[in-house]
N, C-alpha and C positions, 0 to 999 in steps of 0.2 A: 535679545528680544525674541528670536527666533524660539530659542533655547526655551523661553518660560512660555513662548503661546503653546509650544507642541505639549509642554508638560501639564496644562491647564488642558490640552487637547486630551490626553491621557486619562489624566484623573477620571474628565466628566465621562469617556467610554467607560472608565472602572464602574462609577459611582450607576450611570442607565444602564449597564449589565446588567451591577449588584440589585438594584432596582425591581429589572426585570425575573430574576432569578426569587428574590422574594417575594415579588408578584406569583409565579409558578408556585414557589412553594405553599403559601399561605394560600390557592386555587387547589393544591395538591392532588390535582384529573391528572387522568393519563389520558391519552391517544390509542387508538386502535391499534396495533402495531402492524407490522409487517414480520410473519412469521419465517419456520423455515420448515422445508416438506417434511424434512427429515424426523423432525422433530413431532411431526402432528400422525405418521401414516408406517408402516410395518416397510423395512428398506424394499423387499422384493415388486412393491407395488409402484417404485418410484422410476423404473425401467425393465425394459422388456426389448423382447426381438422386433417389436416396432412401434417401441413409443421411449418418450425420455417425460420429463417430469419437472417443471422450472421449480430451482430451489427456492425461489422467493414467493410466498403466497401472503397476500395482504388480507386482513380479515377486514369485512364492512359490515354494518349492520349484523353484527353475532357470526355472521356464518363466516368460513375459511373460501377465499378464490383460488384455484389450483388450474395450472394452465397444464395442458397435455398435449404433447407436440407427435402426432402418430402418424405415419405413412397414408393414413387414410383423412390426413385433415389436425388443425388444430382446435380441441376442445376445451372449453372453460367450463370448471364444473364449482358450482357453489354449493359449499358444507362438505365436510369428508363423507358423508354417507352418497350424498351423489358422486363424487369424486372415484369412490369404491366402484360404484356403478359403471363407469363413462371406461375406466382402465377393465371392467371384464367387457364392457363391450369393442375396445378393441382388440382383444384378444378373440371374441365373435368375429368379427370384421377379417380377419385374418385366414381363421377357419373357414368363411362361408368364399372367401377369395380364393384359398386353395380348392374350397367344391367345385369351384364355376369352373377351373382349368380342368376337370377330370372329362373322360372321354365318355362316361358314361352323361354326365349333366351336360355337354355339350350337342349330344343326341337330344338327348330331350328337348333342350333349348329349340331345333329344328324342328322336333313336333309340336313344339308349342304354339297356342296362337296367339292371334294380337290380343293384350291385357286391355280393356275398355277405357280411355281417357277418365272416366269418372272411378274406376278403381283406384284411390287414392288413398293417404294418409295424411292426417291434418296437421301441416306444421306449426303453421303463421298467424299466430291469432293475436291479436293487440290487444296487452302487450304478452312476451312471452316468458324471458326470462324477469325483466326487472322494466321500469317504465320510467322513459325521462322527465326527472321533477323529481322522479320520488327517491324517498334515502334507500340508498342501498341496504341488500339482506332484508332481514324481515325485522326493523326497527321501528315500521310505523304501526305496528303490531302491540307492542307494550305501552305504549300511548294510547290514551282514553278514545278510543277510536269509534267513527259512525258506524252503527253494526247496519246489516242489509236490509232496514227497514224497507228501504228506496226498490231494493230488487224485491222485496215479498212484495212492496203493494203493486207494483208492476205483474208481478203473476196471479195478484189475487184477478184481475181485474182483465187477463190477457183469457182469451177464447178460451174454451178446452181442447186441446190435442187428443190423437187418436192414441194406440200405441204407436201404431208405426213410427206418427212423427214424433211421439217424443223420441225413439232410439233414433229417429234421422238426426233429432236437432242434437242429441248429447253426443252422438258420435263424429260430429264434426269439432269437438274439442280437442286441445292438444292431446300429439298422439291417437285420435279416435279411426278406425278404418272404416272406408265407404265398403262398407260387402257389396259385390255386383253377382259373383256365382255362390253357389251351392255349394258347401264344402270351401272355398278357397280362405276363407278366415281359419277354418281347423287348420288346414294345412300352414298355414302362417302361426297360429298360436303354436303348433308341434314343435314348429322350426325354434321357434323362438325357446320354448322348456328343450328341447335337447341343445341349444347353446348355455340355457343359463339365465338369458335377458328378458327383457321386459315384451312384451308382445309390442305395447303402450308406450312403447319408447319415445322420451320425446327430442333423441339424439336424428337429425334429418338423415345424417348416412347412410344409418344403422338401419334405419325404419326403410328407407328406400332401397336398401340390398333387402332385406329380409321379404319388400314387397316382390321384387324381381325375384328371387331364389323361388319363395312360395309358389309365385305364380307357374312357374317353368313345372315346379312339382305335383302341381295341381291339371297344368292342361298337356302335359308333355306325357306325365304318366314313369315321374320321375321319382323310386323311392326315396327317401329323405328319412332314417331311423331317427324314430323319436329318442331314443337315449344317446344317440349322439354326444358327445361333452367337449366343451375346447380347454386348451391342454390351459390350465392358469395358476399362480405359486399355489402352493401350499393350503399356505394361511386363507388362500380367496376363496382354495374349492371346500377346504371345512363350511365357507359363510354361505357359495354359491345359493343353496335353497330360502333363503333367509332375505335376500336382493331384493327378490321379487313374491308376492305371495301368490302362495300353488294354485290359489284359484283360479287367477287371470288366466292359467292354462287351460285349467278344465273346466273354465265355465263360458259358453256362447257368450259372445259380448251382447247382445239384446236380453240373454235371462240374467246374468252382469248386472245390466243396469237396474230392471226390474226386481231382481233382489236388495241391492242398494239400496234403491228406492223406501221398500219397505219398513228396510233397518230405521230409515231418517223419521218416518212414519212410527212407527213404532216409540219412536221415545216423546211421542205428543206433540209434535210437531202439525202447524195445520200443513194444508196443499201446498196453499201457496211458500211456507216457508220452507215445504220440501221442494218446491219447485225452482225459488229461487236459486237455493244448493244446485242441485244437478243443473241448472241452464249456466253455470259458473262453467265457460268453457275452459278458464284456467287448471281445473283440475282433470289431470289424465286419468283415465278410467282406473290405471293402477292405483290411483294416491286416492283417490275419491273409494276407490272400495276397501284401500287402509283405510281410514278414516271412517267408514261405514262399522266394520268390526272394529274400530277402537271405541266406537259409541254401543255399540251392542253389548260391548265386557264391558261396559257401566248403568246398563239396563235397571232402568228402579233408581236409580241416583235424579235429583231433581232439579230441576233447572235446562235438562240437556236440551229442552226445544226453544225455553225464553231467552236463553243465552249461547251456548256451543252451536246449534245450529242455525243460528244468524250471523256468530260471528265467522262464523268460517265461511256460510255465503258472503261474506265482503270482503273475503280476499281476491288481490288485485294481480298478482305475480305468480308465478308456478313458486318462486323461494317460500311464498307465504301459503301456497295450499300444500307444502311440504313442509310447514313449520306448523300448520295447523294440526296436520294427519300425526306428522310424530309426536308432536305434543299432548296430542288426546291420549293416541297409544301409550305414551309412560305412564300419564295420570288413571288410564287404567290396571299397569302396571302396580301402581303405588295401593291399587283401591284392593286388587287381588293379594297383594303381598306384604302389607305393613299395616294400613286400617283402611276402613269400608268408607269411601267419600258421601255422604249425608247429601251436600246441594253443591251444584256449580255455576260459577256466574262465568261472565267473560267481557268485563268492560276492557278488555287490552294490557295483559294477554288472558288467557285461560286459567282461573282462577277453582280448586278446588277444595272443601271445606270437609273433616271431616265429624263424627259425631260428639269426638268431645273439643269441636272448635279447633283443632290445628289447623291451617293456614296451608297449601303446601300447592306449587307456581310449576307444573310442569315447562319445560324450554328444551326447545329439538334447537340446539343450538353449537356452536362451535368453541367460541373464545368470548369472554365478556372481561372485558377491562373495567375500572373504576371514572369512567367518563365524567362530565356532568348529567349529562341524561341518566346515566346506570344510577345515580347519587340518589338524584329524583327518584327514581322508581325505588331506592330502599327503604325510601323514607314517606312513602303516600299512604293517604289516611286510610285508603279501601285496605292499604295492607294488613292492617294491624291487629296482631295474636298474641293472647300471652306465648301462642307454641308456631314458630310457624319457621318452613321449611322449604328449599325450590330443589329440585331434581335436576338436574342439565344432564343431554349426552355430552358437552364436552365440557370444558374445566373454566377456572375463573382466572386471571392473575392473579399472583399473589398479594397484591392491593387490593384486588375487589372482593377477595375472600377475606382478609381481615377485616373490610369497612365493613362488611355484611355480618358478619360474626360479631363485632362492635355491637353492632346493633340488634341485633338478637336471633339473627339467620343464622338455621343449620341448613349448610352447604352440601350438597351431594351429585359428585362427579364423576363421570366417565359412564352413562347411561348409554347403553348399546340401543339405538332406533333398528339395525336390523333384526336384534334377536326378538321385535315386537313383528317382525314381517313374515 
């Protein structure tokens, strides 16, 4: 008796496996996976004399998470182009470690005075990197999403500001610096273009040595050579100028924003919809002024103030005003070097058209599998071209590039976001 319940027990596990397994099949989604470093990033970038590189990186919402374990802290960086970033900054962090030991920056530290409490840099803004509730990466982005009506009629309708304030209120954004002296933000942007880095970092470590280093150089009367460079592979100091754009160096962060400004203005955007953009403290003054010149190289393209620049004011996460900035920049990319984009919309995500109707979906993105969501998006009606084409910087599975192909997408991968920087 025993003998036939266990085998009746057997069966029915065979039979809800087989079940289950044809359930999958005939679902035929995949899952996000959990990738490997190795696989996604150039070997030299996966260790260093003070960091290691965990081999498992799980992708969420399009982007790659890459965990980085360095002497100076562990950092999570979302998408390989930020991940690029975080590994030269600690190779910064190392460099600016061995300046503070020297005898001559240790002088100076002694002439230096006290740095004013309000000299600060803006870390903590809610939210920063990602917000809980919401899907990880930037996935609520390719969904028909609320563009920033909500923030334009809030600025149509908010006083007018001075200059001043408005560079008070944008400069408390992530990464943004309180200036308190004269001179002490050069002296910090210097620092930052002889390492490499972003001034606008919105790494806390990195941005709070480079505060203290600056300041020391600034009131101590400590040279700091702007060509400075920290020692990094190979393959990172070909890319090093590319990280971050040259501007952020050379341009005062108040003429920065005021320039900015303009760009968004300029593609017919009212006040307030340029207003709502810039009061988005999710974007650091780096990505917000990509994002400025990747709308300026689509100047005369139409749509770029009833759609691009609304929808990027309602990003909600730094993943998404870094998905928005590289996305613009490819789609400008595309307009410069394959055909001229006519109009763009951007019901979620970015969507640009060009004269003779091709279809083509810029994506600053990582890894896109064949999901159910990803299914949805190949198949919605706003999509629909006789000719239509998406861009990614990074690649599809091999699933999602056949369903897409299936259905009538040309695929195109491995789109460099730094060589647009």
């Amino acid at each position: 008796m025993k003998s036939i319940l266990s085998s009746i027990a057997i069966i029915t596990v065979i039979i809800m496996g087989a079940t289950v397994m044809t359930a999958r099949g005939q679902s035929g989604f995949e899952t996000e996976p959990v990738l490997k470093a190795k696989d996604l990033v150039a070997p030299e970038l996966l260790k260093g004399p003070h960091f290691t590189v965990d081999d498992r990186v799980p992708v969420k919402g399009f982007l790659a998470y890459f965990t980085i374990r360095s002497d100076y802290g562990t950092f999570e960086a979302h998408g390989i182009h930020m991940f690029q970033i975080r590994v030269k900054e600690v190779y910064a962090l190392a460099q600016l470690d061995d300046m503070s030991k020297t005898k001559e920056f240790t002088e100076a530290a002694g002439r230096a005075i006290a740095r004013p409490v309000t000299s600060t840099v803006h870390m903590l803004v809610d939210p920063v990197e990602t917000i809980e509730g919401f899907p990880g990466g930037v996935t609520r982005l390719w969904d028909r999403i609320k563009l920033g009506s909500e923030k334009v009629a809030e600025a149509a309708t908010a006083p007018g500001a001075s200059g001043g304030q408005k560079v008070a209120d944008v400069s408390e954004r992530v990464g943004g610096i309180t200036v308190t002296a004269l001179g002490y933000e050069k002296e910090r942007r210097d620092l930052a273009k002889g390492l490499g880095v972003d001034p606008y970092t919105t790494n806390p470590v990195l941005s709070k040595k480079l505060s203290d280093m600056a300041w020391v150089a600034f009131s101590g009367r400590f040279g700091i050579q702007a060509a400075m460079s920290v020692l990094v592979p190979y393959s990172m100091a070909m890319t090093a100028v590319t990280i971050t754009n040259t501007t952020v160096y050379d341009t005062p962060q108040g003429d920065l924003i005021n320039k900015d400004q303009a760009i968004f203005a300029e593609t017919g955007a009212s006040e307030a919809q340029v207003q709502a953009l810039m009061k988005n403290k999710q974007y650091s003054l780096s990505v917000l002024t990509a994002l400025a010149q990747g709308l300026q190289r689509l100047q005369g393209v139409n749509g770029l103030a009833s759609s691009v620049v609304d929808f990027a004011a309602a990003a909600k996460t730094q993943d998404e005003t870094r998905f928005v900035a590289g996305s613009v920049n490819i789609l400008a990319r595309y307009h410069e070097s394959v055909a001229p984009i006519a109009v763009t919309t951007a019901p979620g995500p970015i969507i640009g058209r060009t004269t003779n109707g091709t279809l083509v979906i810029p994506a600053a993105v990582d890894y896109v599998a064949w999901t159910e969501r990803t299914s949805r998006m190949a198949q919605r009606d706003d999509f629909k071209a006789p000719d239509r084409t998406t861009w990614l910087s990074g690649q599809m599975s091999i699933r999602a590039r056949k369903e897409f192909t299936a259905r009538g997408w040309r695929v195109d991968e491995s789109f460099s976001i730094a060589a647009e920087r």
